[in-house]
C-alpha positions in Angstrom: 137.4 30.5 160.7 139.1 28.8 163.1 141.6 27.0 161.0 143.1 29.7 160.2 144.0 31.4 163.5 146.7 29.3 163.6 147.2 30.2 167.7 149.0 28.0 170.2 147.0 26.5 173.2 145.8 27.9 176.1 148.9 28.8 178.3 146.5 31.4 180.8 144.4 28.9 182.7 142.8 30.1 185.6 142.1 28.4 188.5 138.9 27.1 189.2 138.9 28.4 192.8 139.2 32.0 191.5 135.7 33.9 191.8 134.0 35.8 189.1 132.1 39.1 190.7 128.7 37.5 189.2 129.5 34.2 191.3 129.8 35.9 194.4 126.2 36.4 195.1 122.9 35.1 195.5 119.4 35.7 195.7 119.5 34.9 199.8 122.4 37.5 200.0 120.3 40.2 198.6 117.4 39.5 200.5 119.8 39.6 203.6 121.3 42.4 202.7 118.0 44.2 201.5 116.8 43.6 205.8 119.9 45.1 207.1 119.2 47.9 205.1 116.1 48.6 206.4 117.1 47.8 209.8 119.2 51.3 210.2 117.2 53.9 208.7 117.5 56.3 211.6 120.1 59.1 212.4 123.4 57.4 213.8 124.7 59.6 217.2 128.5 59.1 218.0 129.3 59.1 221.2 132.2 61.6 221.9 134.4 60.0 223.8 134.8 57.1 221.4 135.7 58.5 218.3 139.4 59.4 219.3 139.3 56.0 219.4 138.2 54.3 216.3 140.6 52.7 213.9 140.0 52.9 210.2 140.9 50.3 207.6 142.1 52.8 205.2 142.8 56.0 204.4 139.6 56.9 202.6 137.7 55.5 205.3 138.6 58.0 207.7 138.4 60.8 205.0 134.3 59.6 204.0 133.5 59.4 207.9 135.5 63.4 208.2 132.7 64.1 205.1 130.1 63.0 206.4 130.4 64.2 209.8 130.0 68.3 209.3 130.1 68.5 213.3 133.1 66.7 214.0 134.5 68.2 210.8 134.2 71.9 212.2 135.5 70.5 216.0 138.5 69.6 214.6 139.0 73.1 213.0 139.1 71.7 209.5 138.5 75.0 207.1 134.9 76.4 207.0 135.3 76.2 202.9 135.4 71.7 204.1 132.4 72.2 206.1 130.7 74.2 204.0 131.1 71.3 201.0 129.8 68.6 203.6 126.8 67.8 203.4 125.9 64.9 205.3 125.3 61.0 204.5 126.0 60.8 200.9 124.4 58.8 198.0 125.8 55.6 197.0 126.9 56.5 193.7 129.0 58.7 195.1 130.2 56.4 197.9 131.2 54.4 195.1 132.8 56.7 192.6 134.8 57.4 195.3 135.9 53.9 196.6 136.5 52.9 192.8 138.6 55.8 191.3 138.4 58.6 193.9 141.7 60.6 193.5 142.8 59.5 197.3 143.1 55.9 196.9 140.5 54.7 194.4 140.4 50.8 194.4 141.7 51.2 190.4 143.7 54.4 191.0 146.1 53.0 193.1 145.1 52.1 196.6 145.7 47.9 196.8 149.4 49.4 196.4 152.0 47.8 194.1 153.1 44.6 193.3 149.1 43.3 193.3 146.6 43.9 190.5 142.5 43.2 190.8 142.6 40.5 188.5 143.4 37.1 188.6 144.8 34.4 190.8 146.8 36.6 193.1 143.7 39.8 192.5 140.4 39.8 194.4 138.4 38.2 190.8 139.0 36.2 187.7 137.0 37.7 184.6 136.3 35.2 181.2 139.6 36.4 179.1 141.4 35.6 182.6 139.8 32.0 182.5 140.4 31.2 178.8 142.4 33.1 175.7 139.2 31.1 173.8 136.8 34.1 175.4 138.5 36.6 173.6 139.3 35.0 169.9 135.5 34.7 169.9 135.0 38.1 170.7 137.6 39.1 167.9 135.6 36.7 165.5 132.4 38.5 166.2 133.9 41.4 164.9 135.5 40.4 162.2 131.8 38.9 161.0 130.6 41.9 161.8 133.0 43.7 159.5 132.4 41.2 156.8 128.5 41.7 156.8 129.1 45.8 156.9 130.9 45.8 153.4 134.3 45.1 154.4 135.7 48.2 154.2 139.0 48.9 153.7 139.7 51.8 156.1 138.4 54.0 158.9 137.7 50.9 161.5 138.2 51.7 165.1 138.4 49.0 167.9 137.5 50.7 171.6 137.4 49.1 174.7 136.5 50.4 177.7 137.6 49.4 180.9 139.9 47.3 179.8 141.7 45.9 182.9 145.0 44.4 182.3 144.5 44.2 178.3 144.3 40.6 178.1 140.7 40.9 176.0 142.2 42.7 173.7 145.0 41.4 173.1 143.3 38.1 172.2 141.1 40.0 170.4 144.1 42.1 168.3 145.8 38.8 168.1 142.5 36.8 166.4 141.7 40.3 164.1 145.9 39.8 162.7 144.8 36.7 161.3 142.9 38.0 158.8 144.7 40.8 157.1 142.4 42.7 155.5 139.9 43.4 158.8 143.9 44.2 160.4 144.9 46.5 157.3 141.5 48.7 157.5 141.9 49.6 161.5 142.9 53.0 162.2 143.6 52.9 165.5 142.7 50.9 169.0 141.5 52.9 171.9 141.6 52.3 175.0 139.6 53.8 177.5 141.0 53.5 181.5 141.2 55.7 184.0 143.7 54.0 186.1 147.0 55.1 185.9 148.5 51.2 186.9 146.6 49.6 184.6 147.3 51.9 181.4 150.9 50.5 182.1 149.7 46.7 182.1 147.9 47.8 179.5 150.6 48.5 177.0 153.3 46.2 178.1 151.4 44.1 177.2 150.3 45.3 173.8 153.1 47.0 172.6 155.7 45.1 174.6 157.7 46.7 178.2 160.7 48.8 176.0 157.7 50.5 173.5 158.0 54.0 173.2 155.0 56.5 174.0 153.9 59.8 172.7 151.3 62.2 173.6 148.6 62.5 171.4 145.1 64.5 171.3 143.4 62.1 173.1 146.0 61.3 176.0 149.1 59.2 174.9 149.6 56.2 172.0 152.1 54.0 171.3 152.6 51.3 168.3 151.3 47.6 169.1 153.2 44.8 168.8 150.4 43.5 166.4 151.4 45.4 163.0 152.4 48.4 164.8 148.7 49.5 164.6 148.8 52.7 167.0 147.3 52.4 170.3 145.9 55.4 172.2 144.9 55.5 175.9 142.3 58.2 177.3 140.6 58.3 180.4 137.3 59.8 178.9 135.3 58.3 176.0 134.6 61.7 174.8 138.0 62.5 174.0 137.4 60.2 171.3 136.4 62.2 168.5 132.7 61.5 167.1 133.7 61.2 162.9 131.0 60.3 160.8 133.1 58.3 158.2 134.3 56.2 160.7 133.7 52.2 162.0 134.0 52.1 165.5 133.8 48.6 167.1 133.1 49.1 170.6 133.8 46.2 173.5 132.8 47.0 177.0 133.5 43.6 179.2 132.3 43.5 183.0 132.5 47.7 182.3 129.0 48.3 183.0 128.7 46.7 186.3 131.2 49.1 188.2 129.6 52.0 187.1 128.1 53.8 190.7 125.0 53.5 190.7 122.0 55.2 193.2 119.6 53.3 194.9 115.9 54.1 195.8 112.8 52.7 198.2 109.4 53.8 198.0 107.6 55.4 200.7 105.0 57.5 202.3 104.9 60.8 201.5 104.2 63.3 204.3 100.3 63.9 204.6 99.1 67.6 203.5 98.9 70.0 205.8 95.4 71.3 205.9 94.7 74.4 204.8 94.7 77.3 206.5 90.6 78.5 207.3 89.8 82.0 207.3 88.0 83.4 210.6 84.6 83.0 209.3 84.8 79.7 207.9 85.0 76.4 210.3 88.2 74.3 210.4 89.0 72.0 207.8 88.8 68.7 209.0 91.7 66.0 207.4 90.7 63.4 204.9 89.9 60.0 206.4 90.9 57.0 204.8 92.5 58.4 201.8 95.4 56.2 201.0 98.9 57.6 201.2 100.4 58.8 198.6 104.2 57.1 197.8 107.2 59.0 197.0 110.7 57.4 196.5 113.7 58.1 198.7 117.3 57.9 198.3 119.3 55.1 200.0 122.4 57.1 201.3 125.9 56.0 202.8 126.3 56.8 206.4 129.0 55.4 209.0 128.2 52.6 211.5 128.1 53.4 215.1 131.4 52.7 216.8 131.7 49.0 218.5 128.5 48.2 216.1 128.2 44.0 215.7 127.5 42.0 212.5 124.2 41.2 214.6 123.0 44.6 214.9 123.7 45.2 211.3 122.2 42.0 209.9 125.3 41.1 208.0 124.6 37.9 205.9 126.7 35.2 207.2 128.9 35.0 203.9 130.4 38.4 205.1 130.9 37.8 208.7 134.3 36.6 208.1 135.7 40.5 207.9 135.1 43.0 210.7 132.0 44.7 210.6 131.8 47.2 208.2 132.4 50.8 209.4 129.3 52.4 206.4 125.8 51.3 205.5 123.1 52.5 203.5 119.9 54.6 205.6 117.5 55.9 203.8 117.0 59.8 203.2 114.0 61.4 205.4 113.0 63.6 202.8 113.7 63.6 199.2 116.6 64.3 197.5 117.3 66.1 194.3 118.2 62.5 192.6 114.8 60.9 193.9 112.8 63.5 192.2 114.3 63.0 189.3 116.1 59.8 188.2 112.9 57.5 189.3 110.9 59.4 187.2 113.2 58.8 183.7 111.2 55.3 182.8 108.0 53.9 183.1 109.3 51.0 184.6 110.1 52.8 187.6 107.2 54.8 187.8 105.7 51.8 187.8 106.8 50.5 191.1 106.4 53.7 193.2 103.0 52.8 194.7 104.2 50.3 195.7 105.3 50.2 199.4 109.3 49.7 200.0 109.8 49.1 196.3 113.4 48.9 195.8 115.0 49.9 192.4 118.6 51.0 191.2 119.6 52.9 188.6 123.1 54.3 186.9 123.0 57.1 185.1 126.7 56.9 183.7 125.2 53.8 182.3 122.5 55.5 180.0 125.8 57.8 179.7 127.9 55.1 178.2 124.6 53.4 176.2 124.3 57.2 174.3 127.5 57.4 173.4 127.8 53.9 171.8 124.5 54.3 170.2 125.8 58.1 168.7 129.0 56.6 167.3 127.2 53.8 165.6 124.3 55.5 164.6 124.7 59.2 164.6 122.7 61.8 166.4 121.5 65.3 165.8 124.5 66.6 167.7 126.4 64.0 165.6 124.9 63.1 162.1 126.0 60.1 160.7 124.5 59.7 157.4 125.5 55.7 156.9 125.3 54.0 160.1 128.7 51.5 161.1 129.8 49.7 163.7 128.5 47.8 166.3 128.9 47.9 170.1 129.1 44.4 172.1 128.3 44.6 176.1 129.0 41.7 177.7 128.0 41.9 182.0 125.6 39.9 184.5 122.8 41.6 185.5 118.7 41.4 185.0 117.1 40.8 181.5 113.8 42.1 181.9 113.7 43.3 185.5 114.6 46.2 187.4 117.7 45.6 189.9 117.4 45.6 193.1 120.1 45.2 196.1 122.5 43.8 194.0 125.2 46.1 195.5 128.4 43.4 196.3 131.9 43.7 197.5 134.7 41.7 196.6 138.1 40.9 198.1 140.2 38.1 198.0 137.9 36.1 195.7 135.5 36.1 199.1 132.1 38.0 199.5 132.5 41.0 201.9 130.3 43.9 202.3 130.7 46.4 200.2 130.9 49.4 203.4 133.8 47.7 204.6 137.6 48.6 203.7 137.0 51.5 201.3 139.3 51.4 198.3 140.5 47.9 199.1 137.5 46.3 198.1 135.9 45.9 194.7 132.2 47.3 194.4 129.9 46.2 191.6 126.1 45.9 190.9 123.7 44.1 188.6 123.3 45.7 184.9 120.3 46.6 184.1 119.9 45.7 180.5 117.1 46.6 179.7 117.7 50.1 180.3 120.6 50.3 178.1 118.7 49.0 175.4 115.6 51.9 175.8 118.7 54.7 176.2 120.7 53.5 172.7 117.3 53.6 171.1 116.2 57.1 172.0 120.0 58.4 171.7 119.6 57.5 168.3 117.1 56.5 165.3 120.1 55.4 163.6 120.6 51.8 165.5 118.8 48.6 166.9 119.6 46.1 169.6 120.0 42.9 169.9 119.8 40.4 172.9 120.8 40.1 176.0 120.8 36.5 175.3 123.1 34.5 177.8 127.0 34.3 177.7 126.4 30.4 177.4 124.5 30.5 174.6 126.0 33.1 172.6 130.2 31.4 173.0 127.9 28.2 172.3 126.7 29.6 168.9 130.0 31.3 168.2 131.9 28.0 168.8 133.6 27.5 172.0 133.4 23.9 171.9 135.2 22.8 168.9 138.0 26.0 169.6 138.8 24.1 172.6 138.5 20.6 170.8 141.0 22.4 168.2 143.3 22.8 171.2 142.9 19.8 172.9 144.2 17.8 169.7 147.0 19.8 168.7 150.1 17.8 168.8 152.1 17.5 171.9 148.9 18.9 174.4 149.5 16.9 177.8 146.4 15.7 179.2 146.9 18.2 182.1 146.8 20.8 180.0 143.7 19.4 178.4 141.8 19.0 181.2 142.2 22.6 182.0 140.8 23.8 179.2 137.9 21.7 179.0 137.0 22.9 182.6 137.8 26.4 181.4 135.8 26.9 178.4 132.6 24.8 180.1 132.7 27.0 183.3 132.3 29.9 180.4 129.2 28.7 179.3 128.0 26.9 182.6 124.1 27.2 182.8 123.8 25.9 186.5 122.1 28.7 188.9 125.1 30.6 189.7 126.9 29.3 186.2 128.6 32.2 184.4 126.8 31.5 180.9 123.1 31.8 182.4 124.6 34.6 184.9 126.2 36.8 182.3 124.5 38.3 179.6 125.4 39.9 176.2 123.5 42.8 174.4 124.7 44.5 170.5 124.4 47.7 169.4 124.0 47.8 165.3 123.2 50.0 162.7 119.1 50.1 162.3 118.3 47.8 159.3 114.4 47.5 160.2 115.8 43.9 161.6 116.4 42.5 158.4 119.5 40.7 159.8 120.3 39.3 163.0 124.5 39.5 164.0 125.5 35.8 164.5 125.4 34.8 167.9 121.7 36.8 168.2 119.9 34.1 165.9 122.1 35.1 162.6 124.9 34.2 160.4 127.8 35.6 158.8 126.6 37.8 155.6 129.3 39.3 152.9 
């Protein structure tokens, strides 16, 4: 296939000092992180006289503290209707739904201000497509195979990406896909899915070129690629995507999966009972002895730090000491809350772990979200019949194969660790994925699909061919050994399988329609059929 992509050499070489977010942790962090945790799970008191006095790093800092704080909310004559809606230290998913694309300065809706993206060189982290065009030909090829083993159709594909950050996956991918016209001729449309405002613009300047023209369109707005004028449409919602039965959608979701918010949980003892109350004839109940305590989970929640707090009294892992201390951390609920009697209880795997004493799990439920509606699209639904299943959904992330993750929460800035409660909205916030999970939702959301994987990102570009693309490169004419040199040390970081390597750190998962596993997509142990 390669011969006849017919692309020049790499010309987007990142440098190798950049930091991916699965390379900015490890296993000590966690467990450091998992102590300070546990070190502050009591109620914070604010002393009075100090908090005319604190200085927040940003704007949504000081608006999550006001939030929080229902007592200092109503002594600063805020409206009853904001007291009223405050409830208190809040969970982490919502923490992070609101430091990620909260409507007052949302790290992707517009808080890092102008002129500076999150990607990249000059960003806060350097994703595969950033480090080598070669990541997304392959991706493109692994569609196009996929096409070619599902008949070939002529019409009705779709290609949708979701969070697609500054569009440089897909437009390697578009530009791979051109280069065989018939997979081109039979798209329909490309949708992307982003909820950023900023990046929607990146988005199509580069994939339709800066003077395109835009129209509005059902879904939000399109414009005409500069790849065969195949129509673009930008949404903010995958479920303004219309479900259509006849269609192939082709669904990408790169490093999407990890910035999802997620909520975190730790087991312990639940209350004792409270003995009965005896009648007046009857003696007193005495309490059980030695029964063994029964375990409920609790919900980790985001509260603010005490004013003039230290990294010491926080237990900050050294790797994050070189930023102020942060001004949040996570405490854990007293009681139970409304998402700890439910969401632990949605797997056996989490069940599980609850008699188990301080147990830590996370979970994401936009993730089991997202896994439904790729699995509907591909394979139908009862909602959504689909009487041929089509398509195929790729997830590409780092996070746990088999296990259930725990503290994996991690902030990045500046292509440095930092915690992930400091600077709210100027730091990027991500956690583990946990695969497993995805896989168990896509196949109850729908008889109509299997999975495959995750295998590892170094095995998977391996078996797709990310050593002779770059050998391709290498020996075109005129390639400087400069130039040569950076793409070796590109494409091998890709597939690095050192401890914190990106191809034994990130993982890759497909979505296909069910076939009783009478064929495996290549790069899952298969080869390309039709």
């Amino acid at each position: 296939m390669f011969r006849s992509l017919g692309i020049r050499p790499l010309t987007r070489l990142a440098n190798n000092r950049c930091m991916s977010r699965a390379n900015l942790v490890n296993s000590c962090d966690a467990r450091n992180f998992s102590s300070a945790v546990r070190r502050y799970q009591k109620e914070i008191e604010f002393p009075d006289e100090s908090e005319g006095e604190r200085k927040w790093s940003t704007p949504l800092a000081k608006q999550l503290f006001a939030a929080i704080s229902v007592s200092k909310l109503c002594q600063n004559r805020v409206s009853m209707l904001t007291c009223i809606q405050t409830t208190g230290p809040v969970p982490l998913a919502s923490y992070m739904r609101m430091c990620l694309t909260g409507d007052i300065g949302g790290y992707y809706t517009g808080a890092i201000g102008e002129g500076r993206d999150q990607f990249g060189t000059k960003g806060d982290f350097v994703t595969s497509p950033e480090i080598s065009q070669i990541f997304g030909e392959l991706i493109g090829i692994w569609f196009i195979a996929e096409w070619m083993s599902q008949g070939r159709p002529k019409q009705g594909v779709q290609i949708i990406e979701v969070g697609p950050g500054r569009g440089t996956l897909m437009d390697d991918m578009l530009r791979t896909i051109q280069r065989f016209p018939a997979m081109a001729n039979s798209i329909d449309a490309v949708y992307m899915v982003e909820a950023s405002r900023e990046l929607r613009s990146a988005q199509k300047e580069l994939l339709c070129g800066p003077d395109a023209s835009s129209s509005e369109s059902e879904s939000g707005f399109r414009s005409a690629s500069k790849y065969n004028g195949k129509q673009i449409v930008w949404t903010d919602n995958i479920k303004s995507i219309p479900y259509e039965s006849d269609k192939m959608p082709f669904i990408i979701a790169h490093e999407f999966f990890d910035a999802l918010p997620i909520h975190s949980f730790q087991s312990a003892p639940a209350p004792p009972p409270q003995p009965k109350p005896s009648s007046s004839t009857s003696a007193p109940q005495p309490p059980p002895q030695n029964t063994k305590p029964t375990m409920e989970w609790r919900e980790m929640m985001v509260s603010p730090t005490p004013p003039g707090v230290t990294h010491a009294q926080l237990g900050t892992p050294k790797s994050e000491q070189h930023e102020p201390p942060p001004e949040f951390q996570l405490t854990l609920s007293s009681t139970p809350t409304r998402h700890s009697r439910f969401l632990p209880e949605t797997s056996t795997r989490y069940r599980k772990l609850k008699s188990m004493p301080n147990s830590n799990i996370e979970i994401c439920p936009d993730a089991s979200i997202f896994a439904t509606d790729f699995a509907t699209r591909v394979g139908g639904s009862d909602e959504h019949p689909k009487p041929k299943p089509s398509g195929a959904a790729l997830i590409l992330d780092y996070g746990t194969s088999d296990t259930v993750p725990i503290n994996s929460l991690r902030g990045i800035r500046h292509h440095r660790r930092v915690s992930p409660f400091s600077a709210p909205s100027l730091v990027d916030l991500s956690a583990d994925v946990d695969f497993t999970a995805i896989a168990e939702v896509a196949m109850l959301a729908s008889e109509g699909v299997e999975v495959h994987g995750p295998v590892t990102q170094g095995d998977f570009l391996g078996v797709m061919g990310i050593r002779e693309r770059a050998e391709q490169l290498t020996k075109a004419p005129g390639v400087e050994k400069d130039t040569v040199d950076k793409i070796d040390g590109a494409w091998k970081r890709l597939v690095d399988n050192g401890p914190d390597g990106m191809g034994k750190l990130y993982k890759v998962l497909a979505i296909l329609p069910e076939n009783d596993g009478r064929r495996r997509p290549v790069g899952f142990g298969g080869d390309v059929l039709g």
